[in-house]
HTML snippet that shows the backbone in 3Dmol.js (N, CA, C, O; Angstrom):
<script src="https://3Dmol.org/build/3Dmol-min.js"></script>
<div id="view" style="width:600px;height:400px;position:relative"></div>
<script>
const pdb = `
ATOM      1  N   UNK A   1     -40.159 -23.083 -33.804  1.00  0.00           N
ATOM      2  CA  UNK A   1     -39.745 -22.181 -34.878  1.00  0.00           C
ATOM      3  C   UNK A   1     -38.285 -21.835 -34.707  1.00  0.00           C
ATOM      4  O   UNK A   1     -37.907 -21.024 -33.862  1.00  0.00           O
ATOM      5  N   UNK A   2     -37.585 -22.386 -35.419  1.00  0.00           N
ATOM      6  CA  UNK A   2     -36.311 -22.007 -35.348  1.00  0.00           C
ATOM      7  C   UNK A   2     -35.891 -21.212 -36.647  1.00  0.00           C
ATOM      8  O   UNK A   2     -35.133 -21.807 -37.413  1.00  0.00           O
ATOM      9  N   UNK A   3     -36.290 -19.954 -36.979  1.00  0.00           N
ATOM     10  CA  UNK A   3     -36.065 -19.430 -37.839  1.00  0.00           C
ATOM     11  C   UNK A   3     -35.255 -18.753 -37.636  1.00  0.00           C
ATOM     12  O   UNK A   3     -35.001 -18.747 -36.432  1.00  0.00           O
ATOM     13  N   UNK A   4     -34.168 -17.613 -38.636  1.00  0.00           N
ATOM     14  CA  UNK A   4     -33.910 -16.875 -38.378  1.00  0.00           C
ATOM     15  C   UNK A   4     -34.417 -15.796 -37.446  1.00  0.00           C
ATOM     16  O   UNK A   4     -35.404 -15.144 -37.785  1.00  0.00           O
ATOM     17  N   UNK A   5     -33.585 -15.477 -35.865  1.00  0.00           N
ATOM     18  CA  UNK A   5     -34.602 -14.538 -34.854  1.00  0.00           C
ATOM     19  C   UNK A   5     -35.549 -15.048 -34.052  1.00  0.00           C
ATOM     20  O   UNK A   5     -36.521 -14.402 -33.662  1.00  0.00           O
ATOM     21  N   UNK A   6     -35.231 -16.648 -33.665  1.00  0.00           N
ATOM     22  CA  UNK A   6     -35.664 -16.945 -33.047  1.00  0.00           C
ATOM     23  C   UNK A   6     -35.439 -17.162 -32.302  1.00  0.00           C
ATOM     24  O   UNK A   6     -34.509 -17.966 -32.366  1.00  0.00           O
ATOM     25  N   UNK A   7     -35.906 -16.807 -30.736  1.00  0.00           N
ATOM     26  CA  UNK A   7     -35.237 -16.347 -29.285  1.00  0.00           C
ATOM     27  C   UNK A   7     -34.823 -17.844 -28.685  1.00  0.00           C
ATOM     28  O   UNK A   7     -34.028 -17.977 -27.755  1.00  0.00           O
ATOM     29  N   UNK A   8     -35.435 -18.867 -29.310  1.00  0.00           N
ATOM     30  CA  UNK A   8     -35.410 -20.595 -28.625  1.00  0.00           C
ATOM     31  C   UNK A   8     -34.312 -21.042 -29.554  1.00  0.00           C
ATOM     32  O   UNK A   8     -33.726 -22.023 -29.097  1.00  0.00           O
ATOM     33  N   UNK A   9     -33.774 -20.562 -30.904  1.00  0.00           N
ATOM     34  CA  UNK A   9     -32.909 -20.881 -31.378  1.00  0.00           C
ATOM     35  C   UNK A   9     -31.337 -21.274 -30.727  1.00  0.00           C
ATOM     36  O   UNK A   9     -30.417 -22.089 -30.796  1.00  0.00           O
ATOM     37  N   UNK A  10     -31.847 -19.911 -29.988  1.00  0.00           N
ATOM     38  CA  UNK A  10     -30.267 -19.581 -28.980  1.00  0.00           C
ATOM     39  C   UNK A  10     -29.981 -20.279 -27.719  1.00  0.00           C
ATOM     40  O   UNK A  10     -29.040 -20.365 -26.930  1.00  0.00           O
ATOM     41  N   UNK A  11     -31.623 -20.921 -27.896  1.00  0.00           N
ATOM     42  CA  UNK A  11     -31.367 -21.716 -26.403  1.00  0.00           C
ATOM     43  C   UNK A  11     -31.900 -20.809 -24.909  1.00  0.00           C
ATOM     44  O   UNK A  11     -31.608 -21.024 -23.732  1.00  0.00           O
ATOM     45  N   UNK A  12     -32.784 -19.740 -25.526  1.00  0.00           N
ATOM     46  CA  UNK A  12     -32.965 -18.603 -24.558  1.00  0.00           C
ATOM     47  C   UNK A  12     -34.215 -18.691 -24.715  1.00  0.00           C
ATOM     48  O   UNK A  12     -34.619 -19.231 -25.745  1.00  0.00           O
ATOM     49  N   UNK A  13     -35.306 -18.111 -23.593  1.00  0.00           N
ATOM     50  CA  UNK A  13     -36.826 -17.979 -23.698  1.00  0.00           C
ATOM     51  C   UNK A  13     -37.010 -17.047 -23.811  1.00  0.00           C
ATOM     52  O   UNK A  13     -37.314 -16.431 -22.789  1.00  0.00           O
ATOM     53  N   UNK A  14     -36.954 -16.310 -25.102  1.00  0.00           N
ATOM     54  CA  UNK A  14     -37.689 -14.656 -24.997  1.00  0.00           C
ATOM     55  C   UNK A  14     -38.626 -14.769 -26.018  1.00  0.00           C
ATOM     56  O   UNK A  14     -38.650 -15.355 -27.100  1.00  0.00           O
ATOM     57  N   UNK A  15     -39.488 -13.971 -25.322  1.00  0.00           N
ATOM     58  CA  UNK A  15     -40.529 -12.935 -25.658  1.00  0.00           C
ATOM     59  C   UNK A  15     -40.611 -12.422 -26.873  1.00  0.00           C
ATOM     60  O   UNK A  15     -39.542 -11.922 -27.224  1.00  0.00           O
ATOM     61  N   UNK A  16     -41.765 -12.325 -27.931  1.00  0.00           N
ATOM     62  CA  UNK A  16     -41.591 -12.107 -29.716  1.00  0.00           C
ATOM     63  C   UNK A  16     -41.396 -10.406 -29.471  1.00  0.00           C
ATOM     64  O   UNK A  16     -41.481  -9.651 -30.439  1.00  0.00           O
ATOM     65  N   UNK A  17     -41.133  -9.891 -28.109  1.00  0.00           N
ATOM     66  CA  UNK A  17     -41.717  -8.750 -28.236  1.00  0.00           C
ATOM     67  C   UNK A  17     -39.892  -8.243 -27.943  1.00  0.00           C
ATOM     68  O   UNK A  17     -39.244  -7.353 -28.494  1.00  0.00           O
ATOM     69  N   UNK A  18     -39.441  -9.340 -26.742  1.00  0.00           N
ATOM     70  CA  UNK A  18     -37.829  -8.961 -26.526  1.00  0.00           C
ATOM     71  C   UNK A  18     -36.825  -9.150 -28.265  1.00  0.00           C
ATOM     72  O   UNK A  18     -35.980  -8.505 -28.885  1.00  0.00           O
ATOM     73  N   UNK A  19     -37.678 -10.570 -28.449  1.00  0.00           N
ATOM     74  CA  UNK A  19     -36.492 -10.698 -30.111  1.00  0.00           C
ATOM     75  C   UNK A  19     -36.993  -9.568 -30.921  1.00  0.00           C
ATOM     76  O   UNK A  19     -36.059  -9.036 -31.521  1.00  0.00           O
ATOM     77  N   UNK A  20     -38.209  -8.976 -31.165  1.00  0.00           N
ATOM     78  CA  UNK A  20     -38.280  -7.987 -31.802  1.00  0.00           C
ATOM     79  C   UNK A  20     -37.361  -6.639 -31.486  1.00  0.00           C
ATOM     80  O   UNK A  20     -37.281  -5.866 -32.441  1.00  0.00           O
ATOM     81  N   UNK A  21     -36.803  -6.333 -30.530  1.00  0.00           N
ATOM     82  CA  UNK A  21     -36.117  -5.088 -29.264  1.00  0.00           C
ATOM     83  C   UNK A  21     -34.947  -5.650 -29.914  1.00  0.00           C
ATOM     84  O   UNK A  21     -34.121  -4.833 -30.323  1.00  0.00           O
ATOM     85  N   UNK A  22     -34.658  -7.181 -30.131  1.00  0.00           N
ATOM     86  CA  UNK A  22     -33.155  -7.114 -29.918  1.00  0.00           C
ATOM     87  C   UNK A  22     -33.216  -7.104 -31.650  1.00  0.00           C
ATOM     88  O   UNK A  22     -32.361  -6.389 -32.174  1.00  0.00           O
ATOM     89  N   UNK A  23     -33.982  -7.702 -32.407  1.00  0.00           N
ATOM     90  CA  UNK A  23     -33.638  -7.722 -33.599  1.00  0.00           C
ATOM     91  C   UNK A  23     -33.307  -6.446 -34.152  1.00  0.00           C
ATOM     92  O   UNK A  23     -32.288  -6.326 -34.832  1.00  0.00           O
ATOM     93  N   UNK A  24     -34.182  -5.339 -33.892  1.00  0.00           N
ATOM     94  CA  UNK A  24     -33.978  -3.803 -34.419  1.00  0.00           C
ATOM     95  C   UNK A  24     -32.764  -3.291 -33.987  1.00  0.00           C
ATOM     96  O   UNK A  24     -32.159  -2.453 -34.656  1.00  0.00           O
ATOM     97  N   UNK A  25     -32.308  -3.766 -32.812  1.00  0.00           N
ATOM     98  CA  UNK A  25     -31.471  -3.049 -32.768  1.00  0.00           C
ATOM     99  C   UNK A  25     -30.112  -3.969 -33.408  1.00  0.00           C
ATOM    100  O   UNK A  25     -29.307  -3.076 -33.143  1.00  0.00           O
ATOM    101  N   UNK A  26     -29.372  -4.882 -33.940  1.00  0.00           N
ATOM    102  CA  UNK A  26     -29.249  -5.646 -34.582  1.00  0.00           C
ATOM    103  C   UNK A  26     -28.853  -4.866 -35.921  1.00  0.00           C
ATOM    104  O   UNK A  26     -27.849  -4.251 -36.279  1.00  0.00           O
ATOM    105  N   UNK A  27     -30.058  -5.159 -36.488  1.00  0.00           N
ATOM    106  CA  UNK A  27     -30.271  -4.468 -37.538  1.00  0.00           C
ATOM    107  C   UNK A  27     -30.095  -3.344 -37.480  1.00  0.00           C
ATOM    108  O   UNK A  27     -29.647  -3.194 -38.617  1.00  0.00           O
ATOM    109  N   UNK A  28     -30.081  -2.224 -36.989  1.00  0.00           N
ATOM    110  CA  UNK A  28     -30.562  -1.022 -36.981  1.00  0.00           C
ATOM    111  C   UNK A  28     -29.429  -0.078 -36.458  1.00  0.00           C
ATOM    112  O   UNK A  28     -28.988   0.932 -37.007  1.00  0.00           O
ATOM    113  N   UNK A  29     -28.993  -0.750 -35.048  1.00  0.00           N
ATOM    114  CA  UNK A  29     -28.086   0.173 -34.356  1.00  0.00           C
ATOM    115  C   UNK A  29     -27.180  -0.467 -34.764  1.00  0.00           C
ATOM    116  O   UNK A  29     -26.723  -0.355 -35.901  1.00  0.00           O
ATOM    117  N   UNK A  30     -26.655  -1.473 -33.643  1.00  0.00           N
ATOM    118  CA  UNK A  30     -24.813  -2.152 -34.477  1.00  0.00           C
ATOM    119  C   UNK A  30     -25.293  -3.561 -33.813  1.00  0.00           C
ATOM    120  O   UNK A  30     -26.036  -3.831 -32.870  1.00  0.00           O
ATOM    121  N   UNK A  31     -24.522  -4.345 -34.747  1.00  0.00           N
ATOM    122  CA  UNK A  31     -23.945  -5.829 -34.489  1.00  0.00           C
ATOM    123  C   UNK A  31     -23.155  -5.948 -33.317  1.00  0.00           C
ATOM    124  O   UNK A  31     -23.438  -6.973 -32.695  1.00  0.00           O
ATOM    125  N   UNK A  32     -22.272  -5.267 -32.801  1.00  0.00           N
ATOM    126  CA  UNK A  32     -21.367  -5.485 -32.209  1.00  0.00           C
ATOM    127  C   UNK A  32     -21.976  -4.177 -30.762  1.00  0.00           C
ATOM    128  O   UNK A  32     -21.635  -3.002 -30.895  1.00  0.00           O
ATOM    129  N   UNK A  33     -22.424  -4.395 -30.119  1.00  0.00           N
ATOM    130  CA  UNK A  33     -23.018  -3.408 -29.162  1.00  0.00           C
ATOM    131  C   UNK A  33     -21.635  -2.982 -28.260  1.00  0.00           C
ATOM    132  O   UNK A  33     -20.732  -3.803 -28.427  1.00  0.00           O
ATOM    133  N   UNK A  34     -21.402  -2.235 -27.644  1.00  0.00           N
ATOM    134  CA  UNK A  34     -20.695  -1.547 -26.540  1.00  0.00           C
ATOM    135  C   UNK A  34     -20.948  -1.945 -25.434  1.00  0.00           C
ATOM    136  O   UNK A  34     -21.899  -2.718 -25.315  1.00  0.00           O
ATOM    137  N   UNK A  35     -20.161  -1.539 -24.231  1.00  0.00           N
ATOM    138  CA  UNK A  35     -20.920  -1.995 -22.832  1.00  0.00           C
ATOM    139  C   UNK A  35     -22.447  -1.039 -22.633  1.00  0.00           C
ATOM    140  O   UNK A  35     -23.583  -1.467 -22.431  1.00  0.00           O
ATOM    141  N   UNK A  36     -21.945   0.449 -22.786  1.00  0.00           N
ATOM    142  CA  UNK A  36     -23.065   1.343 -22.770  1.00  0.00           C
ATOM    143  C   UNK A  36     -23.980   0.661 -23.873  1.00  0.00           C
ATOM    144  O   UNK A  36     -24.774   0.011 -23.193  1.00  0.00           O
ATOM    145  N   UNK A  37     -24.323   0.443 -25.306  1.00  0.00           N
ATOM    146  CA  UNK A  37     -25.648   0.408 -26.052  1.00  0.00           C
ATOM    147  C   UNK A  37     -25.978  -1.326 -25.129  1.00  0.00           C
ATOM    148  O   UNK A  37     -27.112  -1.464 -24.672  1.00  0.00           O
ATOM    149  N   UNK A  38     -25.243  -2.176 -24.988  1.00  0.00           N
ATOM    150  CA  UNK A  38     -25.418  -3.275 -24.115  1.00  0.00           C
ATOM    151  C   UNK A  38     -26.519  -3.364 -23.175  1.00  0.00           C
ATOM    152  O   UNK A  38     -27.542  -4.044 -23.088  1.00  0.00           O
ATOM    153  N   UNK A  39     -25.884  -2.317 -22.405  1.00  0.00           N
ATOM    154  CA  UNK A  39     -26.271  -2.536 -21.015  1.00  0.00           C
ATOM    155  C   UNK A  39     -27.778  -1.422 -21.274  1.00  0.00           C
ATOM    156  O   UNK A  39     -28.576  -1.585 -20.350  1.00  0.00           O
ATOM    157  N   UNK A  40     -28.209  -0.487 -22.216  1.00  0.00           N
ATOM    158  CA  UNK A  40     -29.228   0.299 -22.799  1.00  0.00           C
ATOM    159  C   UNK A  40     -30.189  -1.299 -23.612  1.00  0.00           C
ATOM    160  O   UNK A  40     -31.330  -1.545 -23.222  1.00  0.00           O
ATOM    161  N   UNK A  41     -29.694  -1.956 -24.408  1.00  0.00           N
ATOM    162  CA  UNK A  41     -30.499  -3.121 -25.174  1.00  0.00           C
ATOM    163  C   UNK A  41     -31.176  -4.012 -23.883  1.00  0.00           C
ATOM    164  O   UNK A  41     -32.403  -4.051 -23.791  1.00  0.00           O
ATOM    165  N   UNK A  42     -30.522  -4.556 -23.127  1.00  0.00           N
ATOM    166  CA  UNK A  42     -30.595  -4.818 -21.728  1.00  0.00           C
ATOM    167  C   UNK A  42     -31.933  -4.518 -21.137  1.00  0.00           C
ATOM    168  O   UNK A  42     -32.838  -5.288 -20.818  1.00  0.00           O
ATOM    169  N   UNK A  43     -31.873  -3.612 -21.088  1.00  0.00           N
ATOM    170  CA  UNK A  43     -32.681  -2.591 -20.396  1.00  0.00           C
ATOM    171  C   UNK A  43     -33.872  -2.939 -20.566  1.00  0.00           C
ATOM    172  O   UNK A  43     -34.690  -3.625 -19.953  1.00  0.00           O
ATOM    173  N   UNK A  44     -33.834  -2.224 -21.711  1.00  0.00           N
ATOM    174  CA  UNK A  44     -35.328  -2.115 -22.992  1.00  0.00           C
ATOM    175  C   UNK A  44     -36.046  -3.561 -22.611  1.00  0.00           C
ATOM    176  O   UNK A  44     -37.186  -3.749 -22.185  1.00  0.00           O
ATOM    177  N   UNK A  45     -35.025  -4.497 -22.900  1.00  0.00           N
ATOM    178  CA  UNK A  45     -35.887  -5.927 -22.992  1.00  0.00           C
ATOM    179  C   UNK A  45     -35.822  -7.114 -21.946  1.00  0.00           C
ATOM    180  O   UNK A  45     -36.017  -8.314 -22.136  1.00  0.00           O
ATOM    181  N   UNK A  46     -35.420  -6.288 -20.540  1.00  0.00           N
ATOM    182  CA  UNK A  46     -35.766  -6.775 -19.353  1.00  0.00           C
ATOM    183  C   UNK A  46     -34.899  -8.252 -19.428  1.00  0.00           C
ATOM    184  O   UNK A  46     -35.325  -9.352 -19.073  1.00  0.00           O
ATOM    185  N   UNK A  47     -33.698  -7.971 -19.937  1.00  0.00           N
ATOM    186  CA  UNK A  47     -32.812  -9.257 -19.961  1.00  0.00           C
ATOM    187  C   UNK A  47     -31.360  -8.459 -19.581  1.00  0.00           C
ATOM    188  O   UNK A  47     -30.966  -7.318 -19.820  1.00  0.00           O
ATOM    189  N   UNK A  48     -30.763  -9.603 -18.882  1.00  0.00           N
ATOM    190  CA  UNK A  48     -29.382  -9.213 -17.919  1.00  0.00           C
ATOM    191  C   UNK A  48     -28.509  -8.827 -19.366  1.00  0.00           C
ATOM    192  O   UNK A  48     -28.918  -9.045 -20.506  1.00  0.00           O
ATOM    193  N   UNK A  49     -27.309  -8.247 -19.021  1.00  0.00           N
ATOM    194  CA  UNK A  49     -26.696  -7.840 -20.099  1.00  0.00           C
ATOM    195  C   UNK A  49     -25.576  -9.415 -20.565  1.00  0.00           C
ATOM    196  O   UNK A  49     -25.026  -9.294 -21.660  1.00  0.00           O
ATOM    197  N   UNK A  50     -25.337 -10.492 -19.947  1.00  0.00           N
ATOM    198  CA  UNK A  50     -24.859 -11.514 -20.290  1.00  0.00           C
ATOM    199  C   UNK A  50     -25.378 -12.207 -20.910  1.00  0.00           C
ATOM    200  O   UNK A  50     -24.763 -12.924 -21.699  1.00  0.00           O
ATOM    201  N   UNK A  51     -27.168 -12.259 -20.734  1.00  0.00           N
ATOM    202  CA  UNK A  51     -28.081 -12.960 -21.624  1.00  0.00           C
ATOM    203  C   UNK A  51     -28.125 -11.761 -23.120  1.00  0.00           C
ATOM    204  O   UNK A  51     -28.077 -12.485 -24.114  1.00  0.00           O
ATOM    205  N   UNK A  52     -28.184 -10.518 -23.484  1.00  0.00           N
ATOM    206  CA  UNK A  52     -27.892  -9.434 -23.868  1.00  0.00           C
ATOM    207  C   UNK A  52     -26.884 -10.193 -24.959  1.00  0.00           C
ATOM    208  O   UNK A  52     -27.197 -10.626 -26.068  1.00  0.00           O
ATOM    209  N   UNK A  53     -25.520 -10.224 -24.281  1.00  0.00           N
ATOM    210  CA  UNK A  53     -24.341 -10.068 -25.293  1.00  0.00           C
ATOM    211  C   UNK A  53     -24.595 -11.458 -25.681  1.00  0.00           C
ATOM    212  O   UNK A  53     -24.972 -11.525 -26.851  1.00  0.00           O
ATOM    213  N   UNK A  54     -24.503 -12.724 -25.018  1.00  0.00           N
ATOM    214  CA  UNK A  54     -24.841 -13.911 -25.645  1.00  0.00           C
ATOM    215  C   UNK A  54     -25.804 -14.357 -26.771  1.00  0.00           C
ATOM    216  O   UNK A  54     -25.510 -15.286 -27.525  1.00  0.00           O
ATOM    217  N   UNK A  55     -27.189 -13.534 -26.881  1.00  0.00           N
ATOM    218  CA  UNK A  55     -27.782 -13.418 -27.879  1.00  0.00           C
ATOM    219  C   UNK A  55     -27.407 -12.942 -29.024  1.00  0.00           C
ATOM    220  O   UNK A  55     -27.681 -13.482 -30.097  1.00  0.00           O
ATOM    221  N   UNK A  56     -26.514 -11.521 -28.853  1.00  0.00           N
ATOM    222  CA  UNK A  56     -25.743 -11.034 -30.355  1.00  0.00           C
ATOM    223  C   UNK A  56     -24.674 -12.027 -30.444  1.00  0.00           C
ATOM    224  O   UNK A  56     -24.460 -12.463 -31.575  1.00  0.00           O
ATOM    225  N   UNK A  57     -24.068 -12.406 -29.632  1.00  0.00           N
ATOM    226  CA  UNK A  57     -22.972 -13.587 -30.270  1.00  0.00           C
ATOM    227  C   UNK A  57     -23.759 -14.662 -31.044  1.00  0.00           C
ATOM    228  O   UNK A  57     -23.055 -15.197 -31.901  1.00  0.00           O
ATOM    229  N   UNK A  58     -24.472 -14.926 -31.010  1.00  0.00           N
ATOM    230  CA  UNK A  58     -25.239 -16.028 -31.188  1.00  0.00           C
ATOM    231  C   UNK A  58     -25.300 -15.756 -32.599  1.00  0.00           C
ATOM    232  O   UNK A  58     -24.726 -16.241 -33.574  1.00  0.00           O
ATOM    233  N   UNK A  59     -26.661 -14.305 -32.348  1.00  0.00           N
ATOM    234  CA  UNK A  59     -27.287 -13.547 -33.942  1.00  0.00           C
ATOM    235  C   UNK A  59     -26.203 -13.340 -34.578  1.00  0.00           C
ATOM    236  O   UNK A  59     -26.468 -13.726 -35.717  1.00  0.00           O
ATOM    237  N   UNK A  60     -24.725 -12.830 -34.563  1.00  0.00           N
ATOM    238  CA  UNK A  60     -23.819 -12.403 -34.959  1.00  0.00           C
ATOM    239  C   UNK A  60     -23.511 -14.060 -36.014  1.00  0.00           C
ATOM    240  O   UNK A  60     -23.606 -14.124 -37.240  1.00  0.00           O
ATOM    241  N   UNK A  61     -23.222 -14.975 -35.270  1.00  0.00           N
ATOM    242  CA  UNK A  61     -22.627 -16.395 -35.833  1.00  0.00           C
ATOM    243  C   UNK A  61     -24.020 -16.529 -36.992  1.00  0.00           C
ATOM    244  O   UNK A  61     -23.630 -16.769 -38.135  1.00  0.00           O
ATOM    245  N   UNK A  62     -25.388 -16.420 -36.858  1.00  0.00           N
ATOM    246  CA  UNK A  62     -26.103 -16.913 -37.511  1.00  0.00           C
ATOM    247  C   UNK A  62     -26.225 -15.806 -38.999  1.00  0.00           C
ATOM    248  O   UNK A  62     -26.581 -16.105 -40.138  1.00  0.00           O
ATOM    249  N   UNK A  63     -25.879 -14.772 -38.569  1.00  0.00           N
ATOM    250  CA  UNK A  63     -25.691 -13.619 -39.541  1.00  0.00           C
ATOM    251  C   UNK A  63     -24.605 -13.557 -40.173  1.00  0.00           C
ATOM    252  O   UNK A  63     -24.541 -12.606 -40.952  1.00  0.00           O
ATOM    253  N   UNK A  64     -23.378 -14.482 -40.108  1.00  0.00           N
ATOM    254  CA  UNK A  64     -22.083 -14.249 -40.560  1.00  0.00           C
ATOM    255  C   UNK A  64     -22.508 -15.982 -41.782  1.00  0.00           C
ATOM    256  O   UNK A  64     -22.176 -15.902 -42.965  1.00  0.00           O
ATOM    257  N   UNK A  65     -23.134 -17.186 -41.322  1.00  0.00           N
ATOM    258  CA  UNK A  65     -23.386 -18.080 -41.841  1.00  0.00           C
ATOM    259  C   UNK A  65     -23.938 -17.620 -43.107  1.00  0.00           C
ATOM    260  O   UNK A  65     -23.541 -17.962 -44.221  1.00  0.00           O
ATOM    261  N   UNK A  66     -25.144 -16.601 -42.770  1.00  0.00           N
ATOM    262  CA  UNK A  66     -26.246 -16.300 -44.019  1.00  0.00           C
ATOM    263  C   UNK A  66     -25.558 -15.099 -45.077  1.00  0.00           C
ATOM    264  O   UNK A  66     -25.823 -14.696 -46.210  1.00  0.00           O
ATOM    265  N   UNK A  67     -24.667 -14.821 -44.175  1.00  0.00           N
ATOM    266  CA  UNK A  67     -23.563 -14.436 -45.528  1.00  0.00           C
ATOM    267  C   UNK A  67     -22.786 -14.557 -46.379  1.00  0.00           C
ATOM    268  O   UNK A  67     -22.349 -13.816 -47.259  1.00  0.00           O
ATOM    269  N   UNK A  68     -22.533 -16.099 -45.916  1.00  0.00           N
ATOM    270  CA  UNK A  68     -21.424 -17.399 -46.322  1.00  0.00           C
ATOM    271  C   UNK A  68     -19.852 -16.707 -46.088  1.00  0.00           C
ATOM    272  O   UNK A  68     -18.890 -16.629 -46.852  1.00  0.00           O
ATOM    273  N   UNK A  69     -20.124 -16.093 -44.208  1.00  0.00           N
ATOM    274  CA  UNK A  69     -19.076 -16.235 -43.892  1.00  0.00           C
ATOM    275  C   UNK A  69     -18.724 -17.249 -42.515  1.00  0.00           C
ATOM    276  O   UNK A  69     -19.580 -17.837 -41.853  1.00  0.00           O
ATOM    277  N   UNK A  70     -17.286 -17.283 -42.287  1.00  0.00           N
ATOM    278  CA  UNK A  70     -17.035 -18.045 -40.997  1.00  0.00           C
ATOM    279  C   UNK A  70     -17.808 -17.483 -40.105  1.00  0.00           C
ATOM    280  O   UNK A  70     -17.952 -16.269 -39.957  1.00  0.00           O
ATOM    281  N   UNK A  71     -18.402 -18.466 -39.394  1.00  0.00           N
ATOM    282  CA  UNK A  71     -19.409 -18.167 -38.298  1.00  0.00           C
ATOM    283  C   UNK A  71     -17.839 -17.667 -36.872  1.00  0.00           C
ATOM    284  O   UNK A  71     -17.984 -16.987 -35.856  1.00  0.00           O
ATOM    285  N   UNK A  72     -16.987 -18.098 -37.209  1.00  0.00           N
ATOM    286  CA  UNK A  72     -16.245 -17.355 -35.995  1.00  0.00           C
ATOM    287  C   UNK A  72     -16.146 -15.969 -36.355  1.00  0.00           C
ATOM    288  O   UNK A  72     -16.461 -15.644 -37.500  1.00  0.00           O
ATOM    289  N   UNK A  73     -15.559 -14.694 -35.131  1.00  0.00           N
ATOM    290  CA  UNK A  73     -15.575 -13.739 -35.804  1.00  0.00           C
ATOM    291  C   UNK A  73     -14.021 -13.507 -35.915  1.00  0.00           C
ATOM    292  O   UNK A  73     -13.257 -13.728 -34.975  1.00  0.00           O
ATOM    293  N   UNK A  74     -13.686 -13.117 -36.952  1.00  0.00           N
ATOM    294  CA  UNK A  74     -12.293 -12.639 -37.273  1.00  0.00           C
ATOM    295  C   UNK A  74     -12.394 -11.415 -37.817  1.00  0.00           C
ATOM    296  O   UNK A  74     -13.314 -10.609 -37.680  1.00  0.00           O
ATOM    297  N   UNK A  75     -11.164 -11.291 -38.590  1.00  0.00           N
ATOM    298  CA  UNK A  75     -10.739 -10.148 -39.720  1.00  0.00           C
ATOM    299  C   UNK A  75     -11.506 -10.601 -40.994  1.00  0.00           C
ATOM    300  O   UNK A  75     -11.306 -11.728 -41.445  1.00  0.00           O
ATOM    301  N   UNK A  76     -12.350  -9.773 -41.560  1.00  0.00           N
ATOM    302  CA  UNK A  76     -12.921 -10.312 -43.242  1.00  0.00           C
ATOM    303  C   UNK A  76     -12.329  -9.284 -43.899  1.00  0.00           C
ATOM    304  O   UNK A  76     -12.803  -8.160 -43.731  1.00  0.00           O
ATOM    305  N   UNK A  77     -11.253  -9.454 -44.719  1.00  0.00           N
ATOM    306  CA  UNK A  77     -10.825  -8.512 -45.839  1.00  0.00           C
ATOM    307  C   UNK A  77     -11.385  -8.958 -47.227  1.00  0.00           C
ATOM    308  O   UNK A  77     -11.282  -9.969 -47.921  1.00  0.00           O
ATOM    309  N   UNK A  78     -12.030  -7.744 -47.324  1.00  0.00           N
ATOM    310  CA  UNK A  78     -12.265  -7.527 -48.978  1.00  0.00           C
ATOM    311  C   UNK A  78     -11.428  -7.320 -49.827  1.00  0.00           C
ATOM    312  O   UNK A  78     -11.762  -7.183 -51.004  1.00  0.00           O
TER     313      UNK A  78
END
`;
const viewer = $3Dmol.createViewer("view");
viewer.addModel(pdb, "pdb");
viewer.setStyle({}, {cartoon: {color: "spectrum"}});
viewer.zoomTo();
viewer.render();
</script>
């Protein structure tokens, strides 16, 4: 299943229960996490904070595509 949110997408083995932890917060808290909400997302879903930030880079590129923007991240002016 390589759907959108899918933890094997990224090349990572998680848990429907960790992509669910990371998706909400994603969605919910911020795209762009801090070291502190990081190293708190981390936590929650029993993954190092390098596996952590590599997953939102990842979700970030696949979320910038489904917006039909550059999957790099830059400046987007409206």
């Amino acid at each position: 299943d390589s759907g959108i949110g899918s933890g094997s997408a990224a090349g990572m083995f998680l848990s429907e229960e960790q992509v669910k932890v990371l998706e909400e917060n994603f969605n919910k808290v911020t795209k762009h996490p801090d070291e502190t909400t990081l190293m708190l997302i981390a936590a929650e879903c029993g993954l190092s904070e390098e596996e952590t930030q590599k997953w939102f880079k990842l979700r970030n590129a696949v979320w910038r595509q489904a917006e039909g923007l550059p999957a790099e991240t830059g400046m987007v002016w409206d």
